[in-house]
C-alpha positions in Angstrom: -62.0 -29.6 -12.8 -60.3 -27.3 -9.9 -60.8 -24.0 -12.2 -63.4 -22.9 -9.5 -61.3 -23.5 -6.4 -59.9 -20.7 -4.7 -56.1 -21.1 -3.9 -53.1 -19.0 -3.3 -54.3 -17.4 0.4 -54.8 -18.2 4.0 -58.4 -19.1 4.8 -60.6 -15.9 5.7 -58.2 -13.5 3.6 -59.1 -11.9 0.7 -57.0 -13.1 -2.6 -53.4 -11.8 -3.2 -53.8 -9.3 -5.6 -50.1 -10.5 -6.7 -50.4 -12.2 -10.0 -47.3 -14.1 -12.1 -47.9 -14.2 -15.3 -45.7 -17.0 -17.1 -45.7 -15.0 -20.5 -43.0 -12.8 -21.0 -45.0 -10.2 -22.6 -47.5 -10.4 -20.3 -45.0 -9.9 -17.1 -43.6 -6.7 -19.0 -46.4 -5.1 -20.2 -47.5 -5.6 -16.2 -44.2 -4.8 -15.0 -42.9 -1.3 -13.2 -42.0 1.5 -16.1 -38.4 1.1 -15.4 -38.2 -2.6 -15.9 -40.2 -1.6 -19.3 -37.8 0.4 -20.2 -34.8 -1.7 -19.2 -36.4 -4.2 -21.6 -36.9 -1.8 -24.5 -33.2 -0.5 -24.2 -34.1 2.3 -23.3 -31.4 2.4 -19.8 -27.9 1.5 -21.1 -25.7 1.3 -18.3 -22.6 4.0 -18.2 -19.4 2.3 -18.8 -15.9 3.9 -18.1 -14.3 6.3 -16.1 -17.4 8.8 -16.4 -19.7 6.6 -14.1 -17.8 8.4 -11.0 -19.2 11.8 -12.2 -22.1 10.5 -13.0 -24.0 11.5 -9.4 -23.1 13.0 -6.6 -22.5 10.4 -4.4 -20.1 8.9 -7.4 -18.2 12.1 -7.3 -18.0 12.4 -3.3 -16.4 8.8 -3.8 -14.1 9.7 -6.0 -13.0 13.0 -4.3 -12.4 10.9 -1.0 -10.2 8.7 -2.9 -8.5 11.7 -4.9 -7.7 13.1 -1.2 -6.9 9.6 0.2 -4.1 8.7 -2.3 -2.8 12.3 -2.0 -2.7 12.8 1.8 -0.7 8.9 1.7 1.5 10.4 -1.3 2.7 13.4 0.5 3.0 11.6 4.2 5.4 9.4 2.4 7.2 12.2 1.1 7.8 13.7 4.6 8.6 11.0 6.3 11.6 10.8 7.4 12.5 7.3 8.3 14.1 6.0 4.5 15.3 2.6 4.9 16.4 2.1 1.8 18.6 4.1 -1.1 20.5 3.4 -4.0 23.9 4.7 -4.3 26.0 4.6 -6.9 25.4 0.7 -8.6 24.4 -0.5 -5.0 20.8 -0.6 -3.4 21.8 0.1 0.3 18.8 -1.5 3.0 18.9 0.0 6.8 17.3 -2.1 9.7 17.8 -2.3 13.1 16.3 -4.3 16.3 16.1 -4.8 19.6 17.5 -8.3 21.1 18.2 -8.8 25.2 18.8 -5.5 25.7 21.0 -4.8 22.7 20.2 -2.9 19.2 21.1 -4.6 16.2 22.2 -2.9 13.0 22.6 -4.1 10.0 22.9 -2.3 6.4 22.3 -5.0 3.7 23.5 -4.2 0.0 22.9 -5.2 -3.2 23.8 -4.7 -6.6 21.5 -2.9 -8.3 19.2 -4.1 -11.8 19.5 -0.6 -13.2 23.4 -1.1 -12.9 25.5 -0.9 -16.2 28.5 -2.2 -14.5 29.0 -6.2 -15.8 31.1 -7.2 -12.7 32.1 -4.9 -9.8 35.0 -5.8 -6.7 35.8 -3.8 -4.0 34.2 -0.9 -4.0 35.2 1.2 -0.5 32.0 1.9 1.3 32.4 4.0 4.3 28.9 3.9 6.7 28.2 6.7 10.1 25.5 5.2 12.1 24.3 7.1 14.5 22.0 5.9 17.3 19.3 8.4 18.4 17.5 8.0 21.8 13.9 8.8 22.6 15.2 12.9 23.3 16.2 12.6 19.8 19.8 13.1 20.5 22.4 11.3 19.2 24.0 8.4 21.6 26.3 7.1 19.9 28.2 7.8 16.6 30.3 4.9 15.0 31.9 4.5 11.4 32.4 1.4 9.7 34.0 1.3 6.6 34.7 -1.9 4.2 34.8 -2.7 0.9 31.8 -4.5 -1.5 31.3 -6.5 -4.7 28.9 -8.1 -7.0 27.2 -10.5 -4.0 24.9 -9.0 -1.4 27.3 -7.6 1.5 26.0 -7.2 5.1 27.5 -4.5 7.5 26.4 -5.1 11.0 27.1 -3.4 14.2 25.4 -3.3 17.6 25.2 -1.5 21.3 23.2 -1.6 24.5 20.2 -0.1 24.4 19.9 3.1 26.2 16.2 4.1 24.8 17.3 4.1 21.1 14.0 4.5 19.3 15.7 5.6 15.5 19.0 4.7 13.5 20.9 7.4 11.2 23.4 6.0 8.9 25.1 8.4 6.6 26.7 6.1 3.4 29.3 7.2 1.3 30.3 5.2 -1.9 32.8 6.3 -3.9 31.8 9.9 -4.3 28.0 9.6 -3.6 26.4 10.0 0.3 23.0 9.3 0.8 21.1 9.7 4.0 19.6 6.5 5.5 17.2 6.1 8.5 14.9 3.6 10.3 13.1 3.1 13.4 14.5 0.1 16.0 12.1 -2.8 15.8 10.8 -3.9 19.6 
């Protein structure tokens, strides 16, 4: 009954040479060759860790990232704020801030999970903080020394700020010293 009328276009344009075809044979025996071959199997997807060498643009990726992780790898191993160190069976945390024109310094510790020690009480501590101004020179130098257990133990100490832009602190448990530094939070 409609068979003869033509639909599918604007009036005064030729007819879309686009054609669907609702058989599925018909649309792939019409289709592109690489859908053909997608269909036949014959393009398996790579899979794995050899799909980044697989073109070039894979590869550039993965040498970006190879020179990513290794430049942030290295920076970290030259920088030379370390705010935190384990020392003997004690994880020792540096951090310091500024407060109404005063630096605050406290150096939190913990007892560590690696430690083999069941239950440990007074253990003397001995802590040299030094406060560096923006010269890099040290301001100040003081010492406090106490004694730590099983619990987490805060030392704090604090002075006027003179342009103190880093904190040193040298810590010395039992016969163990470890190097601590960190940057004054503004």
């Amino acid at each position: 009954m409609f068979e003869d009328v033509d639909e599918g276009h604007v009036d005064g344009e030729e007819k879309s040479k686009f054609h669907y075809y609702y058989n599925r044979e018909e649309r792939i025996a019409h289709a592109p060759k690489i859908v053909q071959d997608y269909y036949n199997g014959g393009m398996r997807p790579q899979k794995g860790f050899k799909v980044l060498f697989k073109n070039k643009s894979n590869r550039f990726i993965l040498l970006t990232l190879v020179f990513f992780i290794a430049f942030t790898w290295i920076y970290n191993g030259l920088n030379n704020t370390r705010n935190s160190a384990s020392v003997g069976s004690f994880i020792f945390e540096l951090q310091a801030f500024e407060f109404e024109e005063e630096i605050f310094v406290t150096l939190k510790s913990k007892k560590s999970k690696k430690s083999k020690d069941t239950e440990i009480f007074n253990v003397p501590v001995e802590v040299e903080v030094s406060f560096i101004n923006n010269d890099n020179a040290v301001f100040k130098t003081e010492t406090l020394i106490d004694t730590i257990s099983d619990a987490e133990n805060n030392l704090r100490t604090r002075t006027t700020d003179y342009d103190i832009i880093r904190i040193d602190a040298v810590v010395k448990v039992q016969d163990e010293v470890k190097e601590l530094s960190t940057f004054v939070k503004r």
